[in-house]
VEXDREN-2710 file (C-alpha; in Angstrom, 1 decimal):
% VEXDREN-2710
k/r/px/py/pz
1/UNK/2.7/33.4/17.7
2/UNK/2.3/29.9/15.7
3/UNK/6.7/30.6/14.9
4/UNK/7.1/30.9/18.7
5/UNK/5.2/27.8/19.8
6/UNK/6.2/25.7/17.0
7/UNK/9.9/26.6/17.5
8/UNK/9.5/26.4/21.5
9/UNK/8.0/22.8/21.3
10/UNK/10.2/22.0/18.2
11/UNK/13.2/22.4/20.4
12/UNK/11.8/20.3/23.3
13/UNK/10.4/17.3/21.0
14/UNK/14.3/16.9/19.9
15/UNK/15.8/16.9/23.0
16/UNK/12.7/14.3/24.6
17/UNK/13.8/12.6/21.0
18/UNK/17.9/12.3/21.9
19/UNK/16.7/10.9/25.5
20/UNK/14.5/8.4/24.0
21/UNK/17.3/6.9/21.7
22/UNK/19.7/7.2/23.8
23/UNK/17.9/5.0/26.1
24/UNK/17.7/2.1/22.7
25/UNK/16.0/-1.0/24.2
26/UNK/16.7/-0.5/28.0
27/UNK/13.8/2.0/27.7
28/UNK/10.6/0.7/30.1
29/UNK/7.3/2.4/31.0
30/UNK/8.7/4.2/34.2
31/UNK/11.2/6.4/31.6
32/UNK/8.5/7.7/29.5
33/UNK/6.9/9.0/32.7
34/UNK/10.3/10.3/33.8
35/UNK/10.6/11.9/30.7
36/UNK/7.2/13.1/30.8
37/UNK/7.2/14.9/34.4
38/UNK/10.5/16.7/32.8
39/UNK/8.6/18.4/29.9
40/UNK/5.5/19.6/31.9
41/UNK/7.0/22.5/33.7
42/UNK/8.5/23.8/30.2
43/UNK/5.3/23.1/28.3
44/UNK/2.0/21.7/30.0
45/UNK/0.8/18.6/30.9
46/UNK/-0.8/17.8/27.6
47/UNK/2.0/19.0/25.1
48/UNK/4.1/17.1/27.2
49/UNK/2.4/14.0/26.5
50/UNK/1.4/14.9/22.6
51/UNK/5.8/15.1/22.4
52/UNK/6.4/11.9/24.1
53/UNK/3.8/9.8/22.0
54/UNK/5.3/11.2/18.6
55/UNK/9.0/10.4/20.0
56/UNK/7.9/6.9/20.1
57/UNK/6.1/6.4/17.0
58/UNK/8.6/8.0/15.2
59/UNK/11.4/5.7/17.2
60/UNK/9.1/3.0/16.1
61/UNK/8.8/4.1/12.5
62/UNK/12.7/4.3/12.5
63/UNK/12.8/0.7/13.8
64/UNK/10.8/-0.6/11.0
65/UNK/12.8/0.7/8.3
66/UNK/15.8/-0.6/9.6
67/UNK/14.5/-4.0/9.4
68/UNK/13.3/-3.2/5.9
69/UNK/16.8/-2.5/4.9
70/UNK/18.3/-5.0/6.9
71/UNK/15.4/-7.4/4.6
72/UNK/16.6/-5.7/1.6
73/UNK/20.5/-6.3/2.1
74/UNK/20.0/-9.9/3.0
75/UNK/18.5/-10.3/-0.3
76/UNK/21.1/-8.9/-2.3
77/UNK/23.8/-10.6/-0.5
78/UNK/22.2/-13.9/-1.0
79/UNK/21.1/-12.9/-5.3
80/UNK/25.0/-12.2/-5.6
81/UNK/26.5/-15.0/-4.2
82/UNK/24.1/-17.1/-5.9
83/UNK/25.2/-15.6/-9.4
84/UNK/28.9/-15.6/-8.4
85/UNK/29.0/-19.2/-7.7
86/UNK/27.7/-20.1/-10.8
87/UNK/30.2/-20.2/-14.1
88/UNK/30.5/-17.3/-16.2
89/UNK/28.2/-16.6/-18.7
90/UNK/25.6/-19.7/-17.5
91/UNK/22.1/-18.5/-18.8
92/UNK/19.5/-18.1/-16.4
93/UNK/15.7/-19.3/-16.0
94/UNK/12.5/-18.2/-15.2
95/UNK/13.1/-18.7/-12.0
96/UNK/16.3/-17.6/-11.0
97/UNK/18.9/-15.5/-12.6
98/UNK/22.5/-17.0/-14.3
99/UNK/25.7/-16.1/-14.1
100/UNK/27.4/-13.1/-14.6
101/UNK/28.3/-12.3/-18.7
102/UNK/32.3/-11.8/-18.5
103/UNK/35.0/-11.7/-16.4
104/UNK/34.8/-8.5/-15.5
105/UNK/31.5/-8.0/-14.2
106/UNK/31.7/-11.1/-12.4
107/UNK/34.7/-9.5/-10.3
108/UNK/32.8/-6.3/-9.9
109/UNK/29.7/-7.7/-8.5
110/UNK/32.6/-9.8/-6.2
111/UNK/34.0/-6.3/-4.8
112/UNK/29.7/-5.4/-4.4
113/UNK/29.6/-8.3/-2.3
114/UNK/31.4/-7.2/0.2
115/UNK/30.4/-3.7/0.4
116/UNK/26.8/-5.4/1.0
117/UNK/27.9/-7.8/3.7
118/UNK/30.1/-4.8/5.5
119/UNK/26.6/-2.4/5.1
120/UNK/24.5/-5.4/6.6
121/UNK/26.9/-6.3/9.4
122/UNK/26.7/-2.5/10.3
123/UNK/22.9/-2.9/10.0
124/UNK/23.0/-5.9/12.2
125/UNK/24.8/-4.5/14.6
126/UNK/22.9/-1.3/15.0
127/UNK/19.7/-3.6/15.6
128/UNK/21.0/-5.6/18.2
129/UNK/22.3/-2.5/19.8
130/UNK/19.3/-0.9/19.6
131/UNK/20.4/1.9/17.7
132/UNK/18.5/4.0/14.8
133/UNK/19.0/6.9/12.6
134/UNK/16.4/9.4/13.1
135/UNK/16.2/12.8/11.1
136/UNK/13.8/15.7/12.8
137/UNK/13.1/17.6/9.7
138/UNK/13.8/14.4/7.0
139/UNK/17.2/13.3/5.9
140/UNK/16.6/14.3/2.1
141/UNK/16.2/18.3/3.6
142/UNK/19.3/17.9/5.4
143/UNK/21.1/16.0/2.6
144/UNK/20.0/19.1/0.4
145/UNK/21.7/21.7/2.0
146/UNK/25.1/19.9/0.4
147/UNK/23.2/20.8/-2.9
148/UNK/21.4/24.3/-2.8
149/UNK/22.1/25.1/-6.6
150/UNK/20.8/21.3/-7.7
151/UNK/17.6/22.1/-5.2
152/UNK/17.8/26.0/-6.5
153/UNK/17.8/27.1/-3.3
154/UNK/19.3/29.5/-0.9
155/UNK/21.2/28.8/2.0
156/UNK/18.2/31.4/3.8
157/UNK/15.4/29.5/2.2
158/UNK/17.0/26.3/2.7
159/UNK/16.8/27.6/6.6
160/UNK/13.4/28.4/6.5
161/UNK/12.5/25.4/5.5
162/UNK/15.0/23.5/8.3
163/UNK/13.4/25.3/10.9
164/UNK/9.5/24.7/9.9
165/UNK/9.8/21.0/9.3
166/UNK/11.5/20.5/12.9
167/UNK/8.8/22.8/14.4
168/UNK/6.2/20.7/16.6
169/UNK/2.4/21.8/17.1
170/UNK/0.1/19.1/17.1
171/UNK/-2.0/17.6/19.8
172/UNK/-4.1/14.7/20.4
173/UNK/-7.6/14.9/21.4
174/UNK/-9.7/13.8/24.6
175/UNK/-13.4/13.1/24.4
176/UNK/-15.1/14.5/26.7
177/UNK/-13.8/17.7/27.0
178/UNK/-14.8/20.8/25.2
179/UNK/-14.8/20.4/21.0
180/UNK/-12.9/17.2/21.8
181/UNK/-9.1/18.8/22.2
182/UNK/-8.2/20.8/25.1
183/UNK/-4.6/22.1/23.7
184/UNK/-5.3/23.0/20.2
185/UNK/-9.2/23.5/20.3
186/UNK/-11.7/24.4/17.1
187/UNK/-14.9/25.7/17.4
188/UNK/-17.6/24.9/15.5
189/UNK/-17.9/28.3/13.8
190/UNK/-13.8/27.9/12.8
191/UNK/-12.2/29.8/15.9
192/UNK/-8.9/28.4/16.7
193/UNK/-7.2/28.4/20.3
194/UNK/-4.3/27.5/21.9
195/UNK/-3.2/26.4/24.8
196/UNK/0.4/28.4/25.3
197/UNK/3.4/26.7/27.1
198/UNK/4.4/27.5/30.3
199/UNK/7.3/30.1/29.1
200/UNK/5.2/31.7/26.6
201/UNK/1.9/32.1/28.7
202/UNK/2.5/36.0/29.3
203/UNK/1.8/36.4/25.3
204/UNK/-2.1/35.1/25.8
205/UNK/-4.8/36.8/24.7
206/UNK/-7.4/34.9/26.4
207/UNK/-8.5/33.6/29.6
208/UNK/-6.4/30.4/31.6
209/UNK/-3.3/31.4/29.1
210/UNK/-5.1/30.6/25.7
211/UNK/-4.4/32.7/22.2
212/UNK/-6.7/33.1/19.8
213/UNK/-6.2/33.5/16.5
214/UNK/-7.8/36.2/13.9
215/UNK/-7.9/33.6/11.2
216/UNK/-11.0/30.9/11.2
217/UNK/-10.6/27.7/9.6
218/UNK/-13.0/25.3/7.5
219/UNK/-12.8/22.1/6.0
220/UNK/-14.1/21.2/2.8
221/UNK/-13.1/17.6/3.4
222/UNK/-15.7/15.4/5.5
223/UNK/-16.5/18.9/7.0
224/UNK/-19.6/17.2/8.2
225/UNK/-17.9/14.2/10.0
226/UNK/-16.0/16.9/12.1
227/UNK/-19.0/19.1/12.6
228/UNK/-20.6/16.0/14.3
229/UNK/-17.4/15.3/16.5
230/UNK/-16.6/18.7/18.0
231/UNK/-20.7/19.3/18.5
232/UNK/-20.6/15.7/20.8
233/UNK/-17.4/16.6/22.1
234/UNK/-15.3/13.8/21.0
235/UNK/-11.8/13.6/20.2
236/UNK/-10.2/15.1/17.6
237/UNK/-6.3/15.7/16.9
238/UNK/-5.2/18.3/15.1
239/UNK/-1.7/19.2/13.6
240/UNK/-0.9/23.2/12.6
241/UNK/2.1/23.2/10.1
242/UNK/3.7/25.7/7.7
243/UNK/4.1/25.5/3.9
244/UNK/7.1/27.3/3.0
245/UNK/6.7/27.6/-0.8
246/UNK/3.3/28.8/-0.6
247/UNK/4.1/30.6/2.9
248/UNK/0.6/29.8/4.4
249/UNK/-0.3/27.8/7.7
250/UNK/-2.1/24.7/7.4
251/UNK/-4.6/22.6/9.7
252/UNK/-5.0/18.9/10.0
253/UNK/-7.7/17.1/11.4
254/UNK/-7.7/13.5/12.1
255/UNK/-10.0/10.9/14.4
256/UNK/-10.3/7.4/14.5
257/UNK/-12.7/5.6/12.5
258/UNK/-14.9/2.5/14.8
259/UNK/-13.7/-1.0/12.7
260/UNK/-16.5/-2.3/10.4
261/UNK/-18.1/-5.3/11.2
262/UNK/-17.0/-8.1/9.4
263/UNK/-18.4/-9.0/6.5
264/UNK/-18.6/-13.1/5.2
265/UNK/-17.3/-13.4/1.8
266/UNK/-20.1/-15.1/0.8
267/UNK/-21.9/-12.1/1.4
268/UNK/-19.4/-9.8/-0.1
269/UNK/-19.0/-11.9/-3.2
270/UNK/-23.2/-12.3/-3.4
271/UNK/-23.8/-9.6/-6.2
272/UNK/-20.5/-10.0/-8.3
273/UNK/-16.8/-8.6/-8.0
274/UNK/-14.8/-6.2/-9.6
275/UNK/-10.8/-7.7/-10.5
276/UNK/-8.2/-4.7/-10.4
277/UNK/-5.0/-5.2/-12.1
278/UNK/-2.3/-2.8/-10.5
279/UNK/-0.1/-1.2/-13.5
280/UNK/2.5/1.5/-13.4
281/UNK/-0.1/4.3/-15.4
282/UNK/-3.5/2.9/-14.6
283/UNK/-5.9/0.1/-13.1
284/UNK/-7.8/-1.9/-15.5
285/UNK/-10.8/-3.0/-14.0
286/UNK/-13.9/-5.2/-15.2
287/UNK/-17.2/-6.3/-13.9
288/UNK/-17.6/-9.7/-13.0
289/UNK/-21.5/-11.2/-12.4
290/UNK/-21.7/-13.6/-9.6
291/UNK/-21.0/-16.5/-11.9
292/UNK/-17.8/-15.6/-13.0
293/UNK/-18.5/-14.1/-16.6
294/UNK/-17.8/-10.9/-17.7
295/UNK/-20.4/-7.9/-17.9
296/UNK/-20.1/-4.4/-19.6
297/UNK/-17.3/-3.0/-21.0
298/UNK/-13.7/-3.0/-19.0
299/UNK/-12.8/0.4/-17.2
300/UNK/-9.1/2.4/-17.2
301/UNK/-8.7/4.6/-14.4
302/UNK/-5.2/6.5/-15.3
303/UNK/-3.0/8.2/-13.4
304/UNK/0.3/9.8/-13.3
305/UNK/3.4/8.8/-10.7
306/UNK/5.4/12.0/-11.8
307/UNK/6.2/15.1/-9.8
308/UNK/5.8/15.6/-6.2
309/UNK/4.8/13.1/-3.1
310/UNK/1.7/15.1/-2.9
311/UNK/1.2/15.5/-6.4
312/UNK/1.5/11.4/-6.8
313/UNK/-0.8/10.7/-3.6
314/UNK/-3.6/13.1/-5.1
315/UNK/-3.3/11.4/-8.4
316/UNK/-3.6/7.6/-6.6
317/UNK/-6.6/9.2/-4.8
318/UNK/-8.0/10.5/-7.7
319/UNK/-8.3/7.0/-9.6
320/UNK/-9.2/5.1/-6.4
321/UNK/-12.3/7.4/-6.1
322/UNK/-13.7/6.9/-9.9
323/UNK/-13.4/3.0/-9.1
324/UNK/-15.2/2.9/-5.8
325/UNK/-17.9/5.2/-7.6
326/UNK/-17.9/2.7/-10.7
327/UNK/-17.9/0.3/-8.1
328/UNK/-21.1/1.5/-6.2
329/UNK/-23.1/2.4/-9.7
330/UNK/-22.6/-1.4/-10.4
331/UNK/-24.2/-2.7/-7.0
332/UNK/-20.8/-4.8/-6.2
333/UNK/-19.8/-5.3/-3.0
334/UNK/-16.7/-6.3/-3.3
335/UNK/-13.2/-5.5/-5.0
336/UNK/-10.3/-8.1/-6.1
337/UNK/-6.8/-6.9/-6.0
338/UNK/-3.6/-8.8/-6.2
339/UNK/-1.5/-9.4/-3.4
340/UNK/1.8/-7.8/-5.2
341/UNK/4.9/-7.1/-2.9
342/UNK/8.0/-5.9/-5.1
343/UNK/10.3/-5.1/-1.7
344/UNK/12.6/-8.4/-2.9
345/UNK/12.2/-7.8/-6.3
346/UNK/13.3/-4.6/-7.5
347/UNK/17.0/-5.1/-6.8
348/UNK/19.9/-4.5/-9.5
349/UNK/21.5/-7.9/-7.9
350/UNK/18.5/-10.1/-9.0
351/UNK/17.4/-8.2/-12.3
352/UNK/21.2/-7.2/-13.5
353/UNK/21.0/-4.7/-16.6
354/UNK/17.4/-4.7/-16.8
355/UNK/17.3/-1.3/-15.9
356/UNK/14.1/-0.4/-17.8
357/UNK/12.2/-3.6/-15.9
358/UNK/13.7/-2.3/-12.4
359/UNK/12.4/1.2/-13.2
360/UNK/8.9/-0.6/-14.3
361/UNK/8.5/-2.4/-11.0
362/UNK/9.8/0.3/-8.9
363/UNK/7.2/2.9/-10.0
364/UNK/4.2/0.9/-9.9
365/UNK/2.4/1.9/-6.3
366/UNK/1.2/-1.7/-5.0
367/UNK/1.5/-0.8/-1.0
368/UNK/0.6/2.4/-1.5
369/UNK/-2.9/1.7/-3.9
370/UNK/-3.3/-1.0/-1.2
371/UNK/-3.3/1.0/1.7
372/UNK/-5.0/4.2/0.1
373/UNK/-7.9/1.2/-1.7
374/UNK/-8.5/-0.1/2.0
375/UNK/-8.9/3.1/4.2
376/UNK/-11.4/4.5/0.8
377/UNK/-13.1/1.8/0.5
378/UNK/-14.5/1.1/4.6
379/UNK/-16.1/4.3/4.2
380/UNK/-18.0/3.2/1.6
381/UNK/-18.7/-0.5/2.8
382/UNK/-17.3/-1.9/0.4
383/UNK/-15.1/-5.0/1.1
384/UNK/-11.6/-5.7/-0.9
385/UNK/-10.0/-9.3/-1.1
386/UNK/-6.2/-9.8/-2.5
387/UNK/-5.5/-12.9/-4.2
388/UNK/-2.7/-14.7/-5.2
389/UNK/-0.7/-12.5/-8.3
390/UNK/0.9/-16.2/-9.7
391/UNK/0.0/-16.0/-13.7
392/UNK/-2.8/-13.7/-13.9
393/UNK/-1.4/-11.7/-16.4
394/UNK/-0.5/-14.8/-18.4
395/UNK/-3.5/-17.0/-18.0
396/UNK/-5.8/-14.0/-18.6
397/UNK/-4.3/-13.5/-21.9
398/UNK/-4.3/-17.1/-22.8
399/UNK/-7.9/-17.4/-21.9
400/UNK/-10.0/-14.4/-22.1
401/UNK/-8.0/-11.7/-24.4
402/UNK/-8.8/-13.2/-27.8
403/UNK/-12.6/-14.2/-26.7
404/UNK/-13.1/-11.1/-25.2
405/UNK/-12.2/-9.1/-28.3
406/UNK/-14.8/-7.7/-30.6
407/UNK/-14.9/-5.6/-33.6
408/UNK/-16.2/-2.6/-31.4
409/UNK/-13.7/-3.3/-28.1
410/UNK/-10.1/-4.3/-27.8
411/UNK/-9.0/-6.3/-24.6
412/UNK/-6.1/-5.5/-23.6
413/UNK/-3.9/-7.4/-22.1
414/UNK/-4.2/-6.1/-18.4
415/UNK/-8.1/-6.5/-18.8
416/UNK/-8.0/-10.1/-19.2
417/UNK/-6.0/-10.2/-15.9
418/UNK/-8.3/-8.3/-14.0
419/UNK/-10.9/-11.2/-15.2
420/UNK/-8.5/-13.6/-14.1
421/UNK/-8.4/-11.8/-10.7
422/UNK/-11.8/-11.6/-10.3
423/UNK/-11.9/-15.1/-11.2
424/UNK/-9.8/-16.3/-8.8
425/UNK/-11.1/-14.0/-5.9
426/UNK/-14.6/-15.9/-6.5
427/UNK/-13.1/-19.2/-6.1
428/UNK/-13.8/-19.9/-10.1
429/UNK/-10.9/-22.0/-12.4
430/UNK/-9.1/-19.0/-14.4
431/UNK/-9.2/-21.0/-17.6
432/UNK/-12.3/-20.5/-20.2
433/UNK/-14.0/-23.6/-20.7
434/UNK/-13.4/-24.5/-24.9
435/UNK/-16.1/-24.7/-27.6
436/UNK/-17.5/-28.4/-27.7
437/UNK/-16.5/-30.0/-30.8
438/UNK/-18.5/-30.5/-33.8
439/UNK/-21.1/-33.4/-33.9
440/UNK/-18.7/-35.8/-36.1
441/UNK/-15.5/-35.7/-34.2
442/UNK/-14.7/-37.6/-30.8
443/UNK/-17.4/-36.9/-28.4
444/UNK/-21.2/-35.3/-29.8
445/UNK/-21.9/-32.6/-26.8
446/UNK/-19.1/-31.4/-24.4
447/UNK/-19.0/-29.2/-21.9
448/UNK/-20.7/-25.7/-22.3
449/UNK/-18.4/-22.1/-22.5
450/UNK/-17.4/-19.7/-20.1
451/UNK/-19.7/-20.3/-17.0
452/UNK/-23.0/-21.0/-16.1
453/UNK/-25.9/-20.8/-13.4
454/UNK/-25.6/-23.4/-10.5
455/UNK/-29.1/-24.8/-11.8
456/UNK/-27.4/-25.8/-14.8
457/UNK/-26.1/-29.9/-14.4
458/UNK/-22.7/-30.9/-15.1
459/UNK/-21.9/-27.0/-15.5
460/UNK/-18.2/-27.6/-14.0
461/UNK/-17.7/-31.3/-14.8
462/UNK/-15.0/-32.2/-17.5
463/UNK/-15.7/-34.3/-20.7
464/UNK/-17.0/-37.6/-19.9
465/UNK/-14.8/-40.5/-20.4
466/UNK/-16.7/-42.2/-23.5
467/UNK/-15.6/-46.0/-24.1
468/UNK/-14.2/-47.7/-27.2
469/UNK/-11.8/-46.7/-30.1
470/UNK/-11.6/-42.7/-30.8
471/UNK/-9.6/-41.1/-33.4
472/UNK/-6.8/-39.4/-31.4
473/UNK/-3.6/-41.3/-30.3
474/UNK/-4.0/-41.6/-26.8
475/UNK/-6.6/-44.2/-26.0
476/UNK/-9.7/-43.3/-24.2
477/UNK/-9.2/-42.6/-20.9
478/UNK/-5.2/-42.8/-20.9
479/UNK/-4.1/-39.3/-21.4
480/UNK/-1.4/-37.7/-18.6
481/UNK/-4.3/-35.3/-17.7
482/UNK/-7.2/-37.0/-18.6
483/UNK/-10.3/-35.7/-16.5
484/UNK/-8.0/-33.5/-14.5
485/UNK/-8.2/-29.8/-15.3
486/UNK/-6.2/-29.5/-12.4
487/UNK/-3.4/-30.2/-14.1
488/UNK/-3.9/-27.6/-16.5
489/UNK/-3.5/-24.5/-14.5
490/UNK/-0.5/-24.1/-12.4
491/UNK/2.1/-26.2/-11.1
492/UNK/1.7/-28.6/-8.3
493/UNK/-1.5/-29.2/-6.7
494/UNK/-3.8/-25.4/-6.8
495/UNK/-5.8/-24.1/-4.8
496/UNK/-8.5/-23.4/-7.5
497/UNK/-10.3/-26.2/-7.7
498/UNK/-12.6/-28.4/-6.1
499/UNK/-14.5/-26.9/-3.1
500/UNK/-12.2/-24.4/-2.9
501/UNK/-12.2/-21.1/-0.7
502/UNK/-8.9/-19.0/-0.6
503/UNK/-7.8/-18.4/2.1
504/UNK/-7.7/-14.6/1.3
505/UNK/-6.7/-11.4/2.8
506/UNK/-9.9/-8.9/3.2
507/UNK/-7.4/-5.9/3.5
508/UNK/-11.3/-4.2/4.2
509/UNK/-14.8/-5.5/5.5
END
């Protein structure tokens, strides 16, 4: 019965699809409705509106990539003909790459050029057109049929496969109504019903053309949460699919979660942070009091990006639990994470032969830890705040590797940037304050290390500007940087120092 209605409903969601882009941006409210009334006789009311909804988000899904790539494109249009209008075999900077090495290359990446500029004028013109690409069943599954012995597959399994990802059963909920989903409704003992189209209603095995199924389901995930909805009767959507390799059927349930209240940063920064810093095997994470300095031990959570989408999501999972436990056991209320975005910067037209860098930067999961970080951590009330990624790595090194480093713990590298994160998220300078000098040289008593309480006077002043001849070269009070520490973090003017707030980006409160 589930291979009947999913194929039934399959069908019809692909045709409602064609409609909706053939229609590109003339579409309007008054079409949806159209298109609506037409499925309701050959479903029901409700499937007909659970079909229309997923047409559009998946229209509007296929909208967003296409800017994506057309973002994508632009920038490796604009790396190349940088790098081709510079002379052959310039060296680069830190900043922006030189050009091309010989001759050769340089008229290859020419040739590249214009195979970019014809893929982006195509792009272009598909956007302004209103036209997208869209795949029922995924373009890698279609693109593997060309490849059954790569995929070792059959051309019948390869089928079976086809036909169950195109398939369509899954329904929103309503509150009010009974368990919260009249079309595909769970009771609270596991019973599942559905609501059968209109052709298909002779096949019911229950009252007002319902089938039951023999099978009851139960979820060991936030089994409770969903306990409490379908008892009150509110709305929960579920999704019935089929797993080919295992050859078993599947239920989803999903509701929406009510926003959390927003929490002031003061408040969230009150009992310390935890900085994060994102790496391609693991997070390193350490515990930082409400001063700024360092507590405990640093923390790895691992995980491995190999394998399988599902096998790579559980793993993410996996590690983003352990640090919102570790997070809780601390008493913290808050998490810093940097604000990385590779999209630009993982191109062969900026990064060249760098292929082992590219791969680097490619496999490390920022928007996906991001995402994943922000839905885990509302439910547990905890708020997380991305900062600024410029030189974390490398003033956390400079500044808290070597200090940090005992004959019973080694810092690594990527723990002194999660203190540098940290740092920064609190609105504290990244740079360690230095050892005063001894009693007989320059100054007697300097400024104290690392940080301290706000009882403490002249905790963040700098050295005090002492009159009269001193032993270094640079009279007294003459130095390029003298009293500014400013100077002595990042380029231009930062944001780091005196009353200073960032401007941050709570992806959670």
């Amino acid at each position: 019965m589930l291979r009947l209605v999913g194929a039934h409903l399959g069908s019809l969601a692909s045709k409602d699809l064609k409609a909706r882009c053939r229609d590109g941006l003339s579409h309007f409210g008054e079409a949806w409705a159209v298109r609506k009334r037409e499925l309701t006789p050959l479903s029901s009311s409700r499937w007909a509106g659970s079909i229309t909804k997923a047409t559009h988000d998946q229209w509007a899904l296929a909208r967003r990539g296409q800017a994506a790539n057309i973002h994508h494109l632009e920038a490796g249009v604009r790396t190349v003909e940088d790098r081709l209008s510079l002379p052959v075999g310039q060296r680069g900077t830190k900043k922006s790459p030189g050009g091309y090495r010989s001759r050769r290359e340089w008229h290859a990446k020419s040739r590249r050029l214009r195979v970019l500029q014809d893929r982006l004028a195509a792009a272009r013109a598909d956007r302004e057109a209103g036209l997208v690409h869209v795949v029922r069943g995924g373009k890698r599954l279609a693109r593997t049929r060309h490849h059954l012995e790569a995929a070792q597959l059959t051309e019948p399994g390869w089928r079976g496969r086809w036909e169950a990802e195109r398939w369509f059963c899954q329904a929103d909920g309503e509150s009010g109504k009974r368990y919260g989903n009249e079309t595909i409704r769970i009771g609270p003992d596991g019973e599942v019903s559905i609501k059968l189209p209109a052709p298909l209603a002779h096949l019911a095995n229950a009252p007002y053309g319902r089938y039951v199924l023999t099978s009851r389901v139960a979820f060991a995930h936030r089994g409770g949460e969903w306990a409490d909805r379908v008892a009150a009767d509110r709305a929960v959507a579920y999704r019935i699919h089929l797993d080919t390799g295992r050859d078993r059927w599947y239920l989803t349930a999903s509701w929406q979660i009510p926003p959390t209240p927003a929490l002031p940063i003061e408040a969230a920064l009150a009992h310390g942070v935890i900085g994060v810093d994102m790496n391609a095997d693991h997070l390193a994470a350490w515990h930082l009091d409400s001063y700024g300095n360092p507590t405990g031990s640093p923390r790895r959570f691992f995980y491995d990006l190999t394998g399988s989408a599902e096998h790579r999501d559980a793993q993410v999972r996996h590690a983003l639990t352990h640090l919102l436990h570790w997070a809780r056991a601390c008493g913290v209320k808050a998490i810093a994470v940097e604000d990385l975005d590779f999209a630009a910067e993982k191109t062969r037209e900026k990064h060249g032969r760098r292929k082992r860098f590219r791969q680097l930067i490619s496999g490390m999961p920022t928007g996906k830890l991001r995402a994943r970080l922000s839905s885990m951590a509302d439910q547990t009330g905890i708020a997380v705040i991305a900062v600024d990624p410029a030189y974390t790595s490398r003033w956390g090194a400079q500044h808290w590797q070597k200090p940090l480093t005992t004959t019973t713990r080694t810092t690594t590298r990527h723990d002194a940037a999660a203190v540098a994160i940290g740092r920064r998220a609190q609105g504290h300078p990244i740079r360690r304050r230095t050892t005063p000098p001894p009693q007989h040289r320059s100054d007697a008593v300097g400024h104290r290390t690392v940080q301290a309480g706000p009882g403490v006077p002249g905790r963040e002043e700098t050295r005090p500007r002492i009159p009269g001849p001193r032993t270094r070269s640079v009279p007294p009070g003459r130095g390029a940087n003298a009293g500014n520490q400013n100077a002595q973090h990042r380029p231009g003017r930062s944001t780091e120092y005196g009353f200073w707030q960032q401007d941050s980006l709570p992806l959670s409160l």
